[in-house]
C-alpha positions as CSV (number, residue, x, y, z in Angstrom):
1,X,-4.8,20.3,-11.2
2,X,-7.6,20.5,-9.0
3,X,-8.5,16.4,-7.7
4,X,-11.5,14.8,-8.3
5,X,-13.8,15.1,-6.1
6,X,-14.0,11.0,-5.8
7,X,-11.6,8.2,-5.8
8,X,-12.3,4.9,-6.2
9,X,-9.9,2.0,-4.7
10,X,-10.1,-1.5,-5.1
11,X,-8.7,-3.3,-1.6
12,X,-7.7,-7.0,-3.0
13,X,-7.3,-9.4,0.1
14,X,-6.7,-12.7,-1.1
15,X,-4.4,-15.8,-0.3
16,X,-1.0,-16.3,-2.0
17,X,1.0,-19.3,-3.6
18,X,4.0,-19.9,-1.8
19,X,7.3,-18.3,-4.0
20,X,4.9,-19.3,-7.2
21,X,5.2,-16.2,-9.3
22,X,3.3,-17.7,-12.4
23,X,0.4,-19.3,-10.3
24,X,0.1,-16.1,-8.5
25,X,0.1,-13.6,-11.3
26,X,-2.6,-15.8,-13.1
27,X,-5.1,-16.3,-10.2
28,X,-4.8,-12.3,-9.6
29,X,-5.4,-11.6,-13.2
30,X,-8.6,-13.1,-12.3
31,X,-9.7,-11.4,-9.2
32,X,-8.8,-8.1,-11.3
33,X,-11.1,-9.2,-13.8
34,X,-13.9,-9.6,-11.3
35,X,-14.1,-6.0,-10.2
36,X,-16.7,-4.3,-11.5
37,X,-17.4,-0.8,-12.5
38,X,-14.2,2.0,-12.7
39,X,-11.4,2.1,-10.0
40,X,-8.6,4.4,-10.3
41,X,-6.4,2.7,-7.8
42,X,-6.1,-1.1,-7.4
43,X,-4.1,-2.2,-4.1
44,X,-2.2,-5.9,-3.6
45,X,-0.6,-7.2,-0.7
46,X,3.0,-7.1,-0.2
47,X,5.3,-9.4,-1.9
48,X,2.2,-10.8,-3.7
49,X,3.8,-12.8,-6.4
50,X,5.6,-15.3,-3.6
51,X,4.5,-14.5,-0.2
52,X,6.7,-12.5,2.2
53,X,9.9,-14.7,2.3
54,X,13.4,-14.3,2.1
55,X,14.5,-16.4,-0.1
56,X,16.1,-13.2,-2.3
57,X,17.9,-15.2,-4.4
58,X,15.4,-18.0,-5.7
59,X,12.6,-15.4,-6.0
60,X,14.0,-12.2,-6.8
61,X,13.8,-10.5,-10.4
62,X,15.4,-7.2,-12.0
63,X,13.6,-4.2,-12.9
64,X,11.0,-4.3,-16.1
65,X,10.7,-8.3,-16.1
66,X,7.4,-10.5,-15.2
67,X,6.2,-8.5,-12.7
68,X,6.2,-5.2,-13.6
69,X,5.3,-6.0,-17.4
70,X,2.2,-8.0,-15.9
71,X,1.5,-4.7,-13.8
72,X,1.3,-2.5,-16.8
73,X,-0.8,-5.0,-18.6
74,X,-3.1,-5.3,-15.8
75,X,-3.0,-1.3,-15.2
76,X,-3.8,-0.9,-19.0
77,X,-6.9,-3.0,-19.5
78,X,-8.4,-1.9,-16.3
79,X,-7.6,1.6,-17.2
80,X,-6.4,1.7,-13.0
81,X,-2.9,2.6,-11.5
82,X,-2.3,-1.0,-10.2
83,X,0.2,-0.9,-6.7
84,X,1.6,-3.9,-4.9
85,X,5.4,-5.2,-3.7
86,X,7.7,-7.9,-4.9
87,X,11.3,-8.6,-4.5
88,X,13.3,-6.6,-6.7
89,X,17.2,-7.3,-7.5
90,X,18.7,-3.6,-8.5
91,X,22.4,-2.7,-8.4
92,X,23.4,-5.8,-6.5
93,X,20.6,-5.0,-3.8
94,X,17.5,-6.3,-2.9
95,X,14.6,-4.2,-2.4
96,X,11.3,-4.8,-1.3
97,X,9.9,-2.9,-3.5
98,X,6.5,-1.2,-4.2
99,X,5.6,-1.0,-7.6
100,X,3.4,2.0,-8.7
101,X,2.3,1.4,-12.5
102,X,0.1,3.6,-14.3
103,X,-2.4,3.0,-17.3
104,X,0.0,4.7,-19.8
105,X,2.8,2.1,-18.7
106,X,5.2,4.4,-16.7
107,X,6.9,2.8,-13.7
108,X,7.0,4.8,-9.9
109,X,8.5,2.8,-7.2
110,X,8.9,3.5,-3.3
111,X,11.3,1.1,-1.6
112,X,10.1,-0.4,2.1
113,X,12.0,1.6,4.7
114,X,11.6,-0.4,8.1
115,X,12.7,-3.6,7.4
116,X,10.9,-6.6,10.0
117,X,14.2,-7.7,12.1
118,X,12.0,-10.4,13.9
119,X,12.1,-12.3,10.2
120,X,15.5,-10.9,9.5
121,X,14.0,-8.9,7.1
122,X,16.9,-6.3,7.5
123,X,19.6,-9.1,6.6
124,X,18.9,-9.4,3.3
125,X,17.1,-6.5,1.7
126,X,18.3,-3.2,1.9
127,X,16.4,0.0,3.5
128,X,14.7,2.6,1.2
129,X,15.6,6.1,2.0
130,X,13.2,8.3,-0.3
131,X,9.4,8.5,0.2
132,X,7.6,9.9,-2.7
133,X,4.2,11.2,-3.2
134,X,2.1,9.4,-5.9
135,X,-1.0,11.4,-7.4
136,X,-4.0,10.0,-9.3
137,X,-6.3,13.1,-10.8
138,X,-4.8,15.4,-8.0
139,X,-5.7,13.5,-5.0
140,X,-1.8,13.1,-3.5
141,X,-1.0,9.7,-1.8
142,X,1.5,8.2,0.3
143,X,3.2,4.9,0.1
144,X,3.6,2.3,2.9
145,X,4.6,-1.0,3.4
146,X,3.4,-3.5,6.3
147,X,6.2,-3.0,8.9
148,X,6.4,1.1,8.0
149,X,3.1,1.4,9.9
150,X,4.9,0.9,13.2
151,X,6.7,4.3,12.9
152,X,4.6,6.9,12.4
153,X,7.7,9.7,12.2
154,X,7.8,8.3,9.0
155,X,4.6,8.8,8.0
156,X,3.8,12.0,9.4
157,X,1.8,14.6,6.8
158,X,4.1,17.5,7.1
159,X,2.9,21.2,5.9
160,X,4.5,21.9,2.7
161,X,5.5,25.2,1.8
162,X,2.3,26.8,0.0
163,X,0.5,25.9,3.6
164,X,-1.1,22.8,2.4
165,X,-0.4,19.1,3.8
166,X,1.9,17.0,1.7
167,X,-1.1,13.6,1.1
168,X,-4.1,13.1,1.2
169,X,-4.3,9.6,1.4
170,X,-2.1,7.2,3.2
171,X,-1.8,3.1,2.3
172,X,0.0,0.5,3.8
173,X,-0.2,-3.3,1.9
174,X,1.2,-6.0,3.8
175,X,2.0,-9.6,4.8
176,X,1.1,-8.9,8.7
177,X,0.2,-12.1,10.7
178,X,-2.7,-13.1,11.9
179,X,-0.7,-13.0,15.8
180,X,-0.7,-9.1,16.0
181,X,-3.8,-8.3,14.2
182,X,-4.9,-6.2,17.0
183,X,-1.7,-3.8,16.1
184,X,-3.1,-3.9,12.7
185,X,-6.4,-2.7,13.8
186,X,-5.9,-0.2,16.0
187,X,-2.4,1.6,14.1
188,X,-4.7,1.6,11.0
189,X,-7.0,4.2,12.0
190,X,-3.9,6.3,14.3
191,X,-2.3,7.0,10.9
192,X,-5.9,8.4,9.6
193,X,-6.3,10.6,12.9
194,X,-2.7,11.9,13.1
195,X,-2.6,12.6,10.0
196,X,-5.9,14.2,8.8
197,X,-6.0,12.1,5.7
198,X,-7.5,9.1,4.5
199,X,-5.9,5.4,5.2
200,X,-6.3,2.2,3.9
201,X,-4.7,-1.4,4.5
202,X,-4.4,-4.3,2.7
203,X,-3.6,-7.6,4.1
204,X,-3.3,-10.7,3.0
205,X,-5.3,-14.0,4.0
206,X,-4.4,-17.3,4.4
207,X,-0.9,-19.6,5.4
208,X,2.2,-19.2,4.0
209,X,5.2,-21.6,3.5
210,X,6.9,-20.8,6.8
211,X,3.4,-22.1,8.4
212,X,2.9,-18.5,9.8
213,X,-1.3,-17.4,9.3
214,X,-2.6,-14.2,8.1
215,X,-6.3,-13.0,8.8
216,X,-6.7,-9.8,6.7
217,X,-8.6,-7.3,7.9
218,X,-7.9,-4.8,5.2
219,X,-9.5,-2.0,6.0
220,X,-10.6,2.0,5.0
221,X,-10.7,4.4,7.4
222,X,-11.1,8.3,6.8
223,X,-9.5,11.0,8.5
224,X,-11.7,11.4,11.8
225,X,-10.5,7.3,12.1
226,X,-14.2,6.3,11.3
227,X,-14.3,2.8,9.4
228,X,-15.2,3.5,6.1
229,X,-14.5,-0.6,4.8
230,X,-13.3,-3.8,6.2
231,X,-13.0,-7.0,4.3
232,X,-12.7,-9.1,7.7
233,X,-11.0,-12.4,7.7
234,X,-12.0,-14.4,3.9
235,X,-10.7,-13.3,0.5
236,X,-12.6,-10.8,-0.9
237,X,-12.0,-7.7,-3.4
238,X,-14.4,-4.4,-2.3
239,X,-14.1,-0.7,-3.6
240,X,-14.2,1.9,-1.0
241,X,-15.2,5.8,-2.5
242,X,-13.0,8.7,-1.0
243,X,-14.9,12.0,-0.8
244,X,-12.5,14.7,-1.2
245,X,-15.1,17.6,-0.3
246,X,-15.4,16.0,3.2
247,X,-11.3,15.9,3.6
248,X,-10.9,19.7,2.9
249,X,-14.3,20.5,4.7
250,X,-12.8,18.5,8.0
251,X,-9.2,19.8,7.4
252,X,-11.0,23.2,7.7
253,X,-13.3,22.7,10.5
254,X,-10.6,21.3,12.8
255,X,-6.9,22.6,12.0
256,X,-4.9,20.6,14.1
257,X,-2.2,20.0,11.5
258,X,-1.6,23.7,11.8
259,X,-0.2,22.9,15.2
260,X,2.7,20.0,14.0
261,X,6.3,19.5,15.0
262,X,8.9,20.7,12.6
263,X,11.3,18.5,12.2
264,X,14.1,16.9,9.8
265,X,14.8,13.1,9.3
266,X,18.7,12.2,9.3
């Protein structure tokens, strides 16, 4: 399938209800409703029906409950793959786990693989070990969540075997406070660089129940790191267009992905 020569990404930035599942599903339902125009992709913050806590066994749910039947309503009456994290209960696990739903209904998922120690994040979820590839009208995208950004290894846009990179466009949502924003701001626009691809962010706004702040900053960037969208420090919901002519054209123009390390992760 040959992509679409646009994409069109809704970044949703917006303040949660502490561990309030119903409250937050019905104010997003909402903000969804607000956007105007066609998306094909619609972005929330991580762990947005609770706030990033780690209370597993109060807020957690199994697969194909509230929140992922919300998704698929919300991704089938605005005709949008709709992607976002909560806490997920799988197999005697918990996952923080990204939810990608598509307008037909059908369920991808990508599993956060660096787990924040400084909240103990790592004592009571378990790691993801797969990173899949998402594709909306052939654009391929990669899946991130908030602490993942940190490691760019992880990340990295390896050369698959036809000769062609693996994404095209690289997304982090998160719950990353408002105390190392300027890691935020300046990792952001690395992953574009190193990567050759598009990269967006979206962070949430406000304070959660652990009193700890959050400023935002969700933001676009394209593959030379230039800042294609920020949404600052209030809640707000903006669509940023991708160019995919402009990708390939630069990707041409200056090769340096030709010249990557091969190498294997364990």
């Amino acid at each position: 399938m040959s992509p679409a020569s646009t994409l069109q990404i809704a970044l949703v930035q917006t303040d949660l209800f502490w561990k309030d599942r119903v409250a937050n599903l019905a104010m997003l339902e909402e903000k969804l409703w607000q956007i105007q125009g066609p998306v094909d992709l619609i972005l929330l913050p991580e762990m947005f029906p609770t706030g990033f806590t780690m209370d597993v066994k109060e807020v957690s749910e199994p697969m194909n409950l509230h929140v992922s039947k919300w998704m698929q309503q919300m991704a089938k009456q605005k005709k949008a793959v709709v992607a976002g994290s909560a806490i997920i209960q799988d197999s005697g696990h918990f996952y923080n786990r990204m939810f990608w739903v598509s307008p037909s209904g059908k369920i991808d998922f990508y599993d956060k693989r660096h787990l924040f120690r400084m909240a103990d994040e790592h004592q009571f979820f378990s790691a993801g070990n797969q990173l899949p590839i998402f594709e909306i009208k052939g654009w391929k995208i990669c899946p991130q969540i908030c602490y993942d950004l940190r490691f760019p290894v992880w990340s990295r846009n390896k050369i698959q075997s036809e000769g062609q990179l693996a994404y095209d466009l690289i997304f982090y949502i998160a719950s990353w406070p408002a105390a190392r924003a300027s890691a935020w701001d300046a990792l952001l626009p690395a992953r574009a660089i190193e990567n050759l691809a598009y990269s967006i962010g979206v962070n949430r706004v406000g304070t959660d129940g652990n009193q700890i702040p959050y400023n935002g900053h969700s933001a676009a960037y394209d593959f030379k790191g230039d800042c294609l969208l920020n949404l600052g420090e209030e809640e707000s919901i903006q669509v940023v267009s991708l160019d995919f002519g402009k990708l390939m054209q630069y990707r041409e123009k200056f090769p340096a992905w030709r010249d990557g390390d091969s190498f294997h992760l364990e």
